[in-house]
C-alpha positions as a Markdown table, in Angstrom:
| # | Residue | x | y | z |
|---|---|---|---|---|
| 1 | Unk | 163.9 | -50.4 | 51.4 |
| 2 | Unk | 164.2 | -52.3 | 54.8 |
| 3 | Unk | 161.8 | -52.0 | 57.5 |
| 4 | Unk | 159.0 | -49.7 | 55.6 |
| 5 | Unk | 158.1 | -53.2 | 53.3 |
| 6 | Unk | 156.3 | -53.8 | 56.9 |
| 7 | Unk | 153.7 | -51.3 | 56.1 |
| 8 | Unk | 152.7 | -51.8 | 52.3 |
| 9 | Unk | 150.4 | -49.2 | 52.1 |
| 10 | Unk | 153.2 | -46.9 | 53.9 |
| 11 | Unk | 155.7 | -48.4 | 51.3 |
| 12 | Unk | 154.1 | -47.6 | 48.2 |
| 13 | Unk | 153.2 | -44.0 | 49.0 |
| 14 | Unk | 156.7 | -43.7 | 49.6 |
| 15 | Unk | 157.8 | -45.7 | 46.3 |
| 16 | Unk | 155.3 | -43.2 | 44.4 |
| 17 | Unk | 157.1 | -40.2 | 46.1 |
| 18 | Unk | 160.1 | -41.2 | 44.8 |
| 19 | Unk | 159.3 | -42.0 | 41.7 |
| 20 | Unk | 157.2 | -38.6 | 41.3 |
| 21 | Unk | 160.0 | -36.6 | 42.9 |
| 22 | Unk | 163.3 | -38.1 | 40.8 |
| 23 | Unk | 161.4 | -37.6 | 37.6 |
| 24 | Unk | 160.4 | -34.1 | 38.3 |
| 25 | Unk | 164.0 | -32.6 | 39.6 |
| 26 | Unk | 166.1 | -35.0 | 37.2 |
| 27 | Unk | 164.0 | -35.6 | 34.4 |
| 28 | Unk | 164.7 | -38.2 | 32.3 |
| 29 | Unk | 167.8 | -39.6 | 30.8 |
| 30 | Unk | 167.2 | -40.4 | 27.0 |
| 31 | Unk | 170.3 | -42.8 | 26.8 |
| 32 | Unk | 169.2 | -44.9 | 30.1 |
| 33 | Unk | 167.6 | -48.5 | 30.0 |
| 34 | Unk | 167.0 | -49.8 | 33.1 |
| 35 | Unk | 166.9 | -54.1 | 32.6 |
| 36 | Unk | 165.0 | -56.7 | 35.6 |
| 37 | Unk | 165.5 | -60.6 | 35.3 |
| 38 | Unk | 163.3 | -62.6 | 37.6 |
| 39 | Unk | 163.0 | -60.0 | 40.0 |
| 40 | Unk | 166.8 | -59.1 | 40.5 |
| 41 | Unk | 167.2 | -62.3 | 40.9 |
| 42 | Unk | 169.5 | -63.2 | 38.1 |
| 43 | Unk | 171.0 | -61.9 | 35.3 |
| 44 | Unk | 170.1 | -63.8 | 32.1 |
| 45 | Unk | 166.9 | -64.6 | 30.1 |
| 46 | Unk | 165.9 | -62.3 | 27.5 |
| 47 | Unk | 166.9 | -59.4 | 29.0 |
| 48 | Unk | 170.6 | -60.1 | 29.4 |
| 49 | Unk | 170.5 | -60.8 | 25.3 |
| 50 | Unk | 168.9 | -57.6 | 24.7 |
| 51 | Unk | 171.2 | -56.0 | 26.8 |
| 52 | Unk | 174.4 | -57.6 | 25.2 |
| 53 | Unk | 173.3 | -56.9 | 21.7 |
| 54 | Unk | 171.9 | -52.8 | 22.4 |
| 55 | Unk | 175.9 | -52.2 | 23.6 |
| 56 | Unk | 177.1 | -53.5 | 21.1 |
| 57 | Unk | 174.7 | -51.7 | 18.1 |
| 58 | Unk | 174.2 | -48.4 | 20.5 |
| 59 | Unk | 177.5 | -48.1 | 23.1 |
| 60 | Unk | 176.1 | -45.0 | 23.9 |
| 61 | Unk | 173.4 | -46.1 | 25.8 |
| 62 | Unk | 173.4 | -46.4 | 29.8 |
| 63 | Unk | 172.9 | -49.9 | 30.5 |
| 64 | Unk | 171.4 | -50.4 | 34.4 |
| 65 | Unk | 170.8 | -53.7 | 36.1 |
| 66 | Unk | 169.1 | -53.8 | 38.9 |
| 67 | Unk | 169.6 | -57.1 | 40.8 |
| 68 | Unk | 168.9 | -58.6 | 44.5 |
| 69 | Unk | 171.4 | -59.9 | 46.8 |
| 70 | Unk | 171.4 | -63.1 | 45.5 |
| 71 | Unk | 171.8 | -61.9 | 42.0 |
| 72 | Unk | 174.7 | -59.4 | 42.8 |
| 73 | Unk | 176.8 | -62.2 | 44.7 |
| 74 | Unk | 175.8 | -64.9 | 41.3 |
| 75 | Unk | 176.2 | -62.4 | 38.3 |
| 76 | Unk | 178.4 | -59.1 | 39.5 |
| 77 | Unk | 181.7 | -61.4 | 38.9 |
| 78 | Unk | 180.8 | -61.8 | 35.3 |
| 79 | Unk | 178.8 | -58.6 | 34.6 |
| 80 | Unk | 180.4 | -56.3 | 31.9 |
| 81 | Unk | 182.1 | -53.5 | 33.1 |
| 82 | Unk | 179.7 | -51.0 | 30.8 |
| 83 | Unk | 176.6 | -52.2 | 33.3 |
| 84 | Unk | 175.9 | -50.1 | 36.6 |
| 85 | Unk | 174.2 | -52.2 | 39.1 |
| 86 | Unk | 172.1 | -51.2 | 41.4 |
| 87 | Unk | 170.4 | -52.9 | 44.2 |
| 88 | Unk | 166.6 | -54.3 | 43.3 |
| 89 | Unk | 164.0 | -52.8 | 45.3 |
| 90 | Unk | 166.3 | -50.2 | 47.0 |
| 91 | Unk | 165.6 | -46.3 | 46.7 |
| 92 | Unk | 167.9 | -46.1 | 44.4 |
| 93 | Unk | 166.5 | -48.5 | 41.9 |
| 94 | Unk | 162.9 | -46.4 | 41.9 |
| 95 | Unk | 165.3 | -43.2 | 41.0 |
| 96 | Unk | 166.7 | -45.6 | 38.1 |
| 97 | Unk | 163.2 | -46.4 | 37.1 |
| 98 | Unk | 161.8 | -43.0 | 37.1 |
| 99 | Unk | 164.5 | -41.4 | 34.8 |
| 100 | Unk | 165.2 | -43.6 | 32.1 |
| 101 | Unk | 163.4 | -43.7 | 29.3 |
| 102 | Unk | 163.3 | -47.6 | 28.6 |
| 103 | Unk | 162.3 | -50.6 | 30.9 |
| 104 | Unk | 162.9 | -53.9 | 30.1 |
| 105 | Unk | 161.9 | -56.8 | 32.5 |
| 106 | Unk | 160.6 | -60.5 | 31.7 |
| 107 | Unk | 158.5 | -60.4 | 35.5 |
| 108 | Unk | 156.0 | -58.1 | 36.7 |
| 109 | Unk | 156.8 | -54.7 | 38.3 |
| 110 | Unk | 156.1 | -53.2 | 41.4 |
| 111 | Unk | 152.5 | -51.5 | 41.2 |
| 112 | Unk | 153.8 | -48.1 | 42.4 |
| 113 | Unk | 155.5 | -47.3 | 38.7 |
| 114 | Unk | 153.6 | -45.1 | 36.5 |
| 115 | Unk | 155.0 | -43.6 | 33.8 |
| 116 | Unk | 154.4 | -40.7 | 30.9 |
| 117 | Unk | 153.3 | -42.1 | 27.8 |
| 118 | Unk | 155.8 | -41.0 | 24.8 |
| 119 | Unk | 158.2 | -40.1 | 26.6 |
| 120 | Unk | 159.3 | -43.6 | 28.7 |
| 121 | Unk | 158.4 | -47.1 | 27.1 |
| 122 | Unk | 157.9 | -50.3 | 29.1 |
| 123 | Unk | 159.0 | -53.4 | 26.8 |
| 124 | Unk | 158.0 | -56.7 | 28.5 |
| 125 | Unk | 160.1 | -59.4 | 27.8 |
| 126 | Unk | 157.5 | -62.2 | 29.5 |
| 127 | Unk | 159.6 | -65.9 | 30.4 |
| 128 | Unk | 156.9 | -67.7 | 29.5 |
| 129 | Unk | 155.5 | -67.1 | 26.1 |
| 130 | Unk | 154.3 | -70.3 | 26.1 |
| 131 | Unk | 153.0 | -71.5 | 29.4 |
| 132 | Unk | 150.9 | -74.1 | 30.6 |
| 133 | Unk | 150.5 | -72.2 | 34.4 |
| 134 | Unk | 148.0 | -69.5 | 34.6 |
| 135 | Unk | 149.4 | -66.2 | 35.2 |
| 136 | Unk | 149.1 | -62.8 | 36.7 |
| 137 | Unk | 145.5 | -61.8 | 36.5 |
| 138 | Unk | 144.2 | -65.0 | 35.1 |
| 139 | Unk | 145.1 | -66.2 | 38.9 |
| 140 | Unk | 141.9 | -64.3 | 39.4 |
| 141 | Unk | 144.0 | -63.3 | 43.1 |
| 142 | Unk | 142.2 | -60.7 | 45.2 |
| 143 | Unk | 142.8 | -57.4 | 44.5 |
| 144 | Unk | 145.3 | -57.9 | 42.1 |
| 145 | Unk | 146.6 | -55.1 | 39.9 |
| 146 | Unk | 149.2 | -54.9 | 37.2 |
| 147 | Unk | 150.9 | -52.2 | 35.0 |
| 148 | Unk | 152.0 | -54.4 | 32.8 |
| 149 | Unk | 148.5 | -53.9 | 30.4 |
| 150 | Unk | 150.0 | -50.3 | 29.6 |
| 151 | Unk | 153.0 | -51.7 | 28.9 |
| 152 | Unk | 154.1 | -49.8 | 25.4 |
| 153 | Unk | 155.3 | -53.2 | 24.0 |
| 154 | Unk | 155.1 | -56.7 | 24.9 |
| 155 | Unk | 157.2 | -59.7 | 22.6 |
| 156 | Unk | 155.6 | -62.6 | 21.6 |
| 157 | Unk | 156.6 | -66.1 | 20.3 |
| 158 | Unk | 153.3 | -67.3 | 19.5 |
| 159 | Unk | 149.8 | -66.9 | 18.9 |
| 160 | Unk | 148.7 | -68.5 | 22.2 |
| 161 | Unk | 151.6 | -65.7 | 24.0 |
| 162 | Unk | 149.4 | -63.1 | 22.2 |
| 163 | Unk | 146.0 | -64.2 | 23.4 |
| 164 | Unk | 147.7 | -65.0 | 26.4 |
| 165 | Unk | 148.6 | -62.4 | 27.7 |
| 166 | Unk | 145.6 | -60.0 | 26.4 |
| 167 | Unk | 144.2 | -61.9 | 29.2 |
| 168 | Unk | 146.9 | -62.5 | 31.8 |
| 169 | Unk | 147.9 | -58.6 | 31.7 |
| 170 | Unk | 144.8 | -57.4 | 30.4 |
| 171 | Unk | 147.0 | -55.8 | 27.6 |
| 172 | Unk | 145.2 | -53.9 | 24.4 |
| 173 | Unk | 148.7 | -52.8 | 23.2 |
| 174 | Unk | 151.0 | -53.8 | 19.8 |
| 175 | Unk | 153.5 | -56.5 | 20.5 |
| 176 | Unk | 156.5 | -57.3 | 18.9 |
| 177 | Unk | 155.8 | -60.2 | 17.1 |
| 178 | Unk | 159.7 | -61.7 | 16.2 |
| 179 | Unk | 160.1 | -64.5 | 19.0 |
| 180 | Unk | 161.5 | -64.8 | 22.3 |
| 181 | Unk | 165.3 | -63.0 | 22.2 |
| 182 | Unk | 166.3 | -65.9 | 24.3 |
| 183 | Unk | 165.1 | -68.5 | 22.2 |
| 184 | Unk | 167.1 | -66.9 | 18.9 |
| 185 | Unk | 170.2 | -69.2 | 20.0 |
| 186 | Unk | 167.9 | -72.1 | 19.7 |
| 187 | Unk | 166.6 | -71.0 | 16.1 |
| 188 | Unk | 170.7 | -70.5 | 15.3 |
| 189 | Unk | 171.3 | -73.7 | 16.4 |
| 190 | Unk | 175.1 | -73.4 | 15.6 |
| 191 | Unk | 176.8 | -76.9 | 16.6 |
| 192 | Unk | 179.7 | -75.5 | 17.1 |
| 193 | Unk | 178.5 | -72.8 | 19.7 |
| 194 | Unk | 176.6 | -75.9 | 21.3 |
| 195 | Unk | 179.7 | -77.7 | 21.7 |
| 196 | Unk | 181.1 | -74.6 | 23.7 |
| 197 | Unk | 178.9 | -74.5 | 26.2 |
| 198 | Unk | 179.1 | -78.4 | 26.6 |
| 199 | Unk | 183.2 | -77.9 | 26.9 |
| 200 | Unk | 182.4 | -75.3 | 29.7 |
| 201 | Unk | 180.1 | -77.8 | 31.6 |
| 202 | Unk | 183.0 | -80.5 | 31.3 |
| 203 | Unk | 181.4 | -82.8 | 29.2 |
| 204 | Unk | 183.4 | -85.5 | 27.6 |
| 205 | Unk | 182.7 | -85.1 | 23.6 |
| 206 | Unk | 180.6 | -87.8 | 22.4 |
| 207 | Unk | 178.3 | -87.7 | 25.4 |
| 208 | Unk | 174.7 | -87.1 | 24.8 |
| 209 | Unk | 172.9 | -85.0 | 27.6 |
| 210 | Unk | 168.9 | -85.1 | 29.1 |
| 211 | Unk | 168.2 | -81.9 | 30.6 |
| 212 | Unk | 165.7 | -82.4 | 33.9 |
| 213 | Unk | 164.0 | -79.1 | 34.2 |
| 214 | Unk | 161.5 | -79.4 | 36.6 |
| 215 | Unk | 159.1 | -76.4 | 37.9 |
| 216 | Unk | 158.2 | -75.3 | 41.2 |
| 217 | Unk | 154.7 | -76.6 | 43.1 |
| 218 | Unk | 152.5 | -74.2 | 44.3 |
| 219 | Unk | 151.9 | -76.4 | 47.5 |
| 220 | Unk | 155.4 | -76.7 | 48.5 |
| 221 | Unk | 158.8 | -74.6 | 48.8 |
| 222 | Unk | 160.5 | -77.3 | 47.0 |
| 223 | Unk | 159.9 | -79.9 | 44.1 |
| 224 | Unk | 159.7 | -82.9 | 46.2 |
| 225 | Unk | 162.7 | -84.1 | 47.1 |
| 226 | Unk | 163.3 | -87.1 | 45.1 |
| 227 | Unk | 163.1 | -86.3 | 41.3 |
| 228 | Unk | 159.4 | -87.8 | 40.5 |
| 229 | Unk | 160.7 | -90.5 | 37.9 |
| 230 | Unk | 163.8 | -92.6 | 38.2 |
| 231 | Unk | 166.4 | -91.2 | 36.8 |
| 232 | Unk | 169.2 | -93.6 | 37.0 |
| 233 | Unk | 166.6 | -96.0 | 34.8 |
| 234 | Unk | 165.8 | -93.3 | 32.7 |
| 235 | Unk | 169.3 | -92.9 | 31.7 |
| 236 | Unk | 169.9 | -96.5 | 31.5 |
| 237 | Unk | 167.1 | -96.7 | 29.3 |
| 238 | Unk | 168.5 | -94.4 | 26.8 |
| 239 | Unk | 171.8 | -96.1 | 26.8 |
| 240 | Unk | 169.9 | -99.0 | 25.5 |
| 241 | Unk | 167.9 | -97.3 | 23.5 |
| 242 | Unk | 170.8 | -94.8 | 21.3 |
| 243 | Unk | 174.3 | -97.1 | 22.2 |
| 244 | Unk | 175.6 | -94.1 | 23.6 |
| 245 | Unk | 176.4 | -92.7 | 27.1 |
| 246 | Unk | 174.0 | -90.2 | 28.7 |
| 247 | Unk | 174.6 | -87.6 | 31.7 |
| 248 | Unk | 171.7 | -85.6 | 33.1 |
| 249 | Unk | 171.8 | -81.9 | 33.6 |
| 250 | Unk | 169.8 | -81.4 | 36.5 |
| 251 | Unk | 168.4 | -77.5 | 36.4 |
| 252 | Unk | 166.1 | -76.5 | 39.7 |
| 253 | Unk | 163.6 | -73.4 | 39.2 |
| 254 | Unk | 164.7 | -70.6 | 40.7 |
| 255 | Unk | 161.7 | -71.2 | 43.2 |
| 256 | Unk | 162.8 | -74.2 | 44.4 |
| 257 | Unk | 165.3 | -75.0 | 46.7 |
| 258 | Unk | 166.0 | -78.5 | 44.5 |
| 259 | Unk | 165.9 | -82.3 | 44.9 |
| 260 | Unk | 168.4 | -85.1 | 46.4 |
| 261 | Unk | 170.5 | -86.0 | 43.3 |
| 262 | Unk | 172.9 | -87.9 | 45.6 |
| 263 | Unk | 171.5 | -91.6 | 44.9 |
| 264 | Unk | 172.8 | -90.8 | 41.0 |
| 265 | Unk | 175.6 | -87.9 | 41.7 |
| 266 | Unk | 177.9 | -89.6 | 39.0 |
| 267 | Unk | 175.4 | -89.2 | 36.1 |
| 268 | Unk | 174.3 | -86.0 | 37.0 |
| 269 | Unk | 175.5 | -82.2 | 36.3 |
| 270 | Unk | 173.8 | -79.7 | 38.9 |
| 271 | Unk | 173.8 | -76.6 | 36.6 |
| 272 | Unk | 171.1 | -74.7 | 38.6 |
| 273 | Unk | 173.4 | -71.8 | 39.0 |
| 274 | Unk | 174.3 | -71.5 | 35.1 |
| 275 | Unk | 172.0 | -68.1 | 34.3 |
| 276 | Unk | 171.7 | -68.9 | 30.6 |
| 277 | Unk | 168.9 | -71.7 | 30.4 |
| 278 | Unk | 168.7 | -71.4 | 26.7 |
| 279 | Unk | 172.5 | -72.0 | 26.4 |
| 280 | Unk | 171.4 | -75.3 | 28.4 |
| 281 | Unk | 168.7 | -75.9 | 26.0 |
| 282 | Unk | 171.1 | -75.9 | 23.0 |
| 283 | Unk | 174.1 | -78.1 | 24.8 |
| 284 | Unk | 170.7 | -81.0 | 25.6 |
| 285 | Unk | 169.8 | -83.9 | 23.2 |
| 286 | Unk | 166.5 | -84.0 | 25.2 |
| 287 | Unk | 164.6 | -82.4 | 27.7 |
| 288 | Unk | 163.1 | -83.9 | 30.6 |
| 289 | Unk | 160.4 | -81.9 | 32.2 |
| 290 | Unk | 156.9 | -81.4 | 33.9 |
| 291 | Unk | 154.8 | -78.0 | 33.4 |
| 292 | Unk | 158.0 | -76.4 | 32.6 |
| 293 | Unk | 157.7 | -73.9 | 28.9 |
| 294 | Unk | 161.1 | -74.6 | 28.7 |
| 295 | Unk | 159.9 | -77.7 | 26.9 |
| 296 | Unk | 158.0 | -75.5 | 24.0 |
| 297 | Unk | 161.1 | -74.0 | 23.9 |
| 298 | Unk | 163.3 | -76.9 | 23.4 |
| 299 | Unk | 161.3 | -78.0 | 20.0 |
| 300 | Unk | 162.4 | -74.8 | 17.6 |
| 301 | Unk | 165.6 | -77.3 | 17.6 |
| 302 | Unk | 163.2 | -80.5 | 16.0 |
| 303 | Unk | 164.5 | -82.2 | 19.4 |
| 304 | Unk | 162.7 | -84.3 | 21.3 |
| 305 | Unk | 160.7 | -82.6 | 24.6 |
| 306 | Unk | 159.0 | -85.3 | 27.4 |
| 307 | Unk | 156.7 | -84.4 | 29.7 |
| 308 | Unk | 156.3 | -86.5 | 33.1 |
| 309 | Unk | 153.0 | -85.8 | 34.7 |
| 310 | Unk | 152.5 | -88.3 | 37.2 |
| 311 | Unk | 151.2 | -85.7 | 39.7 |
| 312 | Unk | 148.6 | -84.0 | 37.1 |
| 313 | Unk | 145.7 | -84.0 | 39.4 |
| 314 | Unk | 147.4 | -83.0 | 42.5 |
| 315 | Unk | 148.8 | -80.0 | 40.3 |
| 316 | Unk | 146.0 | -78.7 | 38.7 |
| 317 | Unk | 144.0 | -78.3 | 42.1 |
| 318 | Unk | 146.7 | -76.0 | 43.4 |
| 319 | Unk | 147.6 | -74.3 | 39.9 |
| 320 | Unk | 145.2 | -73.2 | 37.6 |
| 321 | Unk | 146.4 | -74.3 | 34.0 |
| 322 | Unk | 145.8 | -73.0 | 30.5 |
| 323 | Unk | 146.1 | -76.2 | 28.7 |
| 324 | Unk | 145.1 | -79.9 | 29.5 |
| 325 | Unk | 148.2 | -81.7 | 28.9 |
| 326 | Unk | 146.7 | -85.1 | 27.8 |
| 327 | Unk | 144.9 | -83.7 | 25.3 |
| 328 | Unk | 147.5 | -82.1 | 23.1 |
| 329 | Unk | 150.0 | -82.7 | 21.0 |
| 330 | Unk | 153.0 | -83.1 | 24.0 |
| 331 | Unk | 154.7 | -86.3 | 24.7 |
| 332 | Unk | 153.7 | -87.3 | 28.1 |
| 333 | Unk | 154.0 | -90.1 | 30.7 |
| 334 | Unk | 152.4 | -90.6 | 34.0 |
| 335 | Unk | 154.6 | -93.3 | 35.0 |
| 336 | Unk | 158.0 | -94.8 | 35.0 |
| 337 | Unk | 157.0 | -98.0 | 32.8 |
| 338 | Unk | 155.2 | -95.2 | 30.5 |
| 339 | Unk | 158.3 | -93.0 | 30.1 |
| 340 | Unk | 160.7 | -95.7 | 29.0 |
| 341 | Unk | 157.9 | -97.0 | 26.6 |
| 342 | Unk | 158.0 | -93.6 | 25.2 |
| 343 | Unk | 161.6 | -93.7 | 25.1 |
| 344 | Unk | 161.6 | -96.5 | 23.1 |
| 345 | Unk | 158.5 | -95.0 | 20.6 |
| 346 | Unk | 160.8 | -92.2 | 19.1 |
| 347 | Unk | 162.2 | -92.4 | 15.7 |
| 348 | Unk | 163.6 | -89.2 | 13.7 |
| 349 | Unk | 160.6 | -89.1 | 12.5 |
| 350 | Unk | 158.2 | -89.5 | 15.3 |
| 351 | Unk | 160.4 | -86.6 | 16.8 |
| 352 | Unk | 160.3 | -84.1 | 13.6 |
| 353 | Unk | 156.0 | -84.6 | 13.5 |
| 354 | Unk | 155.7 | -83.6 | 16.6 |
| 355 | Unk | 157.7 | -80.8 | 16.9 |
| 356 | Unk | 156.4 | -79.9 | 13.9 |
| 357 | Unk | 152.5 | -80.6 | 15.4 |
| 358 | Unk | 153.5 | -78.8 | 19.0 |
| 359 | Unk | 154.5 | -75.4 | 16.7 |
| 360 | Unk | 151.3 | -75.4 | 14.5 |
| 361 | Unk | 149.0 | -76.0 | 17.9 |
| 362 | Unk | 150.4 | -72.8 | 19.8 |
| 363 | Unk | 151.1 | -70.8 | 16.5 |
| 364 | Unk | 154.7 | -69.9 | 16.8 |
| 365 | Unk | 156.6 | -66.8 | 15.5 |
| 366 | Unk | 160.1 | -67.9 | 15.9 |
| 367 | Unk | 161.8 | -65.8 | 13.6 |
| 368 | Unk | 165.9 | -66.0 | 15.8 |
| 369 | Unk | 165.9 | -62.0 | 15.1 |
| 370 | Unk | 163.9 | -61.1 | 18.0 |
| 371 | Unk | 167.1 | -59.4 | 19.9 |
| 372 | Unk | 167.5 | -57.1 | 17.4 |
| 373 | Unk | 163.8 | -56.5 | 17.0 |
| 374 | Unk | 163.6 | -55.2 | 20.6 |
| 375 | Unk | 167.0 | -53.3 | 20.2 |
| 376 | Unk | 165.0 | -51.5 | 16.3 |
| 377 | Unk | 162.3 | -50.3 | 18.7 |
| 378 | Unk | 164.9 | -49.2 | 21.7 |
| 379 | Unk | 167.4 | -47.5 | 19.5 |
| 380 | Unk | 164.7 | -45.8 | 17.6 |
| 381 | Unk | 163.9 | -44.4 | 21.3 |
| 382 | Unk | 166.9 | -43.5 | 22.8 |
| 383 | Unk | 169.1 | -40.1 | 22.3 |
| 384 | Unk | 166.2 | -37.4 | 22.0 |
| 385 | Unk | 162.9 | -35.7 | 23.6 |
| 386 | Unk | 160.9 | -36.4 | 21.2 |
| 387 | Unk | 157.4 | -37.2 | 22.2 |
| 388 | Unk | 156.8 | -40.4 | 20.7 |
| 389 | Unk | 153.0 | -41.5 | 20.2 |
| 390 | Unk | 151.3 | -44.4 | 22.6 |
C-alpha cells in the first residue's frame, strides 16, 4: 500500500476499511483459501503442502497466494497454473483476506484482520513447532498484539508446540494435533524420493551431504560472515570418520543476507534459494546447525542433528530462549576441537538413543498425515454457508 505504511495508525484504519467494506458488498467466497508463507516471502513450508494436496482432493477450491516481490520474482515461474497470485500487503490482498473463508499462514498476520467466527477459519500453520527462540508475545515487546489467539485452529507437532504456543499467541483454542504437514516427507522417508531431490541439486550418487542451517542473530542483519565453525575441517573430519566423500549444503535464513563460502566454494552447494527446506532435510545425512528447529525436525528420520553453540551467551542476551541448550538432550559443541570429538562419538546407536531421547523430551506427534489432516478440516469448510460453531 505504498506511502500510507508511513502513518501506521492511518494505515490500519484504512486496512480495517477495506477489510469491513469487501466483506460487506462481496461477501464471502466459500470455495476461496487464501495461503501466506513467511510473509509473502516465499512459497513453500507447510503451506505450499497443504496447498498441493487441497487441489488435488478438492479442485474446486480457489487457491490464492499472496506473495511479496521477492517471492513473486522466486516462486511465480514454478507456481501452478490453478494459483492466483496476488501481491502481499497490497489492497488487493486485504480484499482476498476478507472474502474467503479459509486462511492459512505459518507467520503472524497483520493486526487489522478480524474476522466472523463460523463463517471464516484461521488455520495457523506455525514454522516452528519446535523452537528454542521465544516468540510473538513471549517477546514480552511493547504493545504487542496478535490475532493469532483466535485463530480457529492451530497444528501442532508436539507437546512443547502446544504449551508453546498457549503462551506465545495466548491461544485457548483446539489444535490439530497430526504433525507439521512439512515434516510428513520426513516421516515418509522414501529413499527413492530423497535421491530425486539429490539428482536435482547435482549431486554425484554415493555422496553423503551435511546440511549447515544456520539462523539469523538478533544483533545483526547477517549471520557473521564467516560460518562460526570450520567447515572445510568439519568435512574433512567426516571423511575420516565414514570413508566416504562429503559436500555441504549451505542454507541461509531467509533473514540473513548469508556468509562467505568462498574459502570452501568446491565443497559447498548454496541452496538458499531452494523453497522446500524439508525436501533439503530428506536429501542430508546430517544437519549442521545452531538455534535453528530445523534440527528437531531433522531427527523424525533417526539422523543425526548437531548443534554448534559457541556464541550461547552472546545469543541468549539479545534472544530470549525457551530452552537451555546444555542441559538437554541435543548434541552440542562450543568449539571446533568439541565438534569433531563429537563427530567421532557417534555410532548407530548413539544416533538412534538420542533421537529417540530428543522426541520423548519435547513430546512429539509426528503422525506424516498431517496435510491431509488440515485439508479434513478445510474441505469439511469449503462449498456452503453454513454457520459452523467456534
Amino acid at each position: 500500500m505504498g506511502k500510507i505504511d508511513q502513518y501506521p495508525r492511518l494505515a490500519e484504519a484504512y486496512r480495517r476499511l477495506v477489510v469491513w467494506s469487501s466483506r460487506t458488498i462481496k461477501g464471502i467466497d466459500v470455495n476461496k483459501v487464501v495461503f501466506s508463507c513467511f510473509q509473502g516471502r516465499s512459497y513453500g513450508d507447510s503451506p505450499r503442502v497443504i496447498s498441493e494436496r487441497l487441489h488435488e482432493r478438492c479442485p474446486q477450491a480457489k487457491l490464492v497466494w499472496l506473495l511479496n516481490k521477492e517471492g513473486m520474482k522466486q516462486a511465480a515461474p514454478g507456481m501452478p497454473d490453478y494459483v492466483k497470485l496476488v501481491p502481499y500487503k497490497s489492497r488487493a490482498s486485504f480484499v482476498e483476506l476478507a472474502t474467503a473463508r479459509v486462511w492459512v499462514d505459518n507467520f503472524t498476520k497483520h493486526n487489522c484482520l478480524r474476522w466472523p467466527k463460523g463463517r471464516q477459519f484461521y488455520i495457523q500453520t506455525w514454522h516452528g513447532d519446535r523452537a528454542i527462540k521465544k516468540i510473538c508475545y513471549d517477546l514480552e515487546l511493547p504493545g504487542d498484539r496478535r490475532v493469532e489467539e483466535k485463530c480457529a485452529r492451530v497444528t501442532t507437532a508436539s507437546r512443547f508446540g502446544e504449551e508453546m504456543f498457549r503462551t506465545a499467541f495466548r491461544y485457548r483454542g483446539e489444535y490439530i494435533r497430526a504433525g507439521m504437514p512439512r515434516n510428513d516427507i520426513l516421516v515418509r522417508d522414501d529413499p527413492a524420493e530423497a535421491a530425486r531431490i539429490r539428482e536435482k541439486l547435482g549431486v554425484a550418487p554415493g555422496t553423503r551431504l551435511l546440511l549447515y542451517a544456520p539462523t539469523y542473530r538478533e544483533n545483526a542483519s547477517v549471520v557473521p560472515k564467516r560460518a562460526q565453525m570450520d567447515l572445510d575441517r568439519t568435512l574433512r573430519k567426516l571423511e575420516q570418520k565414514t570413508g566416504e566423500r562429503w559436500l555441504c549444503l549451505y542454507r541461509a535464513h531467509y533473514l540473513s543476507e548469508g556468509i562467505d563460502l568462498e574459502a570452501v566454494r568446491d565443497r559447498i552447494v548454496d541452496v538458499t534459494r531452494y523453497e522446500d527446506m524439508s525436501q533439503l532435510l530428506l536429501a542430508a545425512d546430517m544437519v549442521l546447525t545452531d538455534y535453528s528447529s530445523c534440527g528437531m525436525d531433522f531427527i523424525i528420520r533417526n539422523r543425526p542433528a548437531l548443534f554448534f553453540i559457541a556464541d550461547w551467551d552472546e545469543y541468549i542476551s539479545t534472544r530470549g530462549v525457551y530452552i537451555d541448550m546444555r542441559h538437554s538432550p541435543f548434541l552440542t559443541a562450543e568449539n571446533q576441537d568439541a565438534l569433531e570429538t563429537l563427530i567421532d562419538s557417534l555410532t548407530p546407536e548413539r544416533v538412534l538413543e538420542n533421537c529417540a531421547a530428543i522426541r520423548e523430551w519435547f513430546g512429539y506427534y509426528e503422525t506424516g498425515r498431517a496435510t491431509d489432516a488440515v485439508c479434513d478440516y478445510i474441505i469439511q469448510r469449503l462449498g456452503n454457508d453454513k454457520k459452523w460453531p467456534d
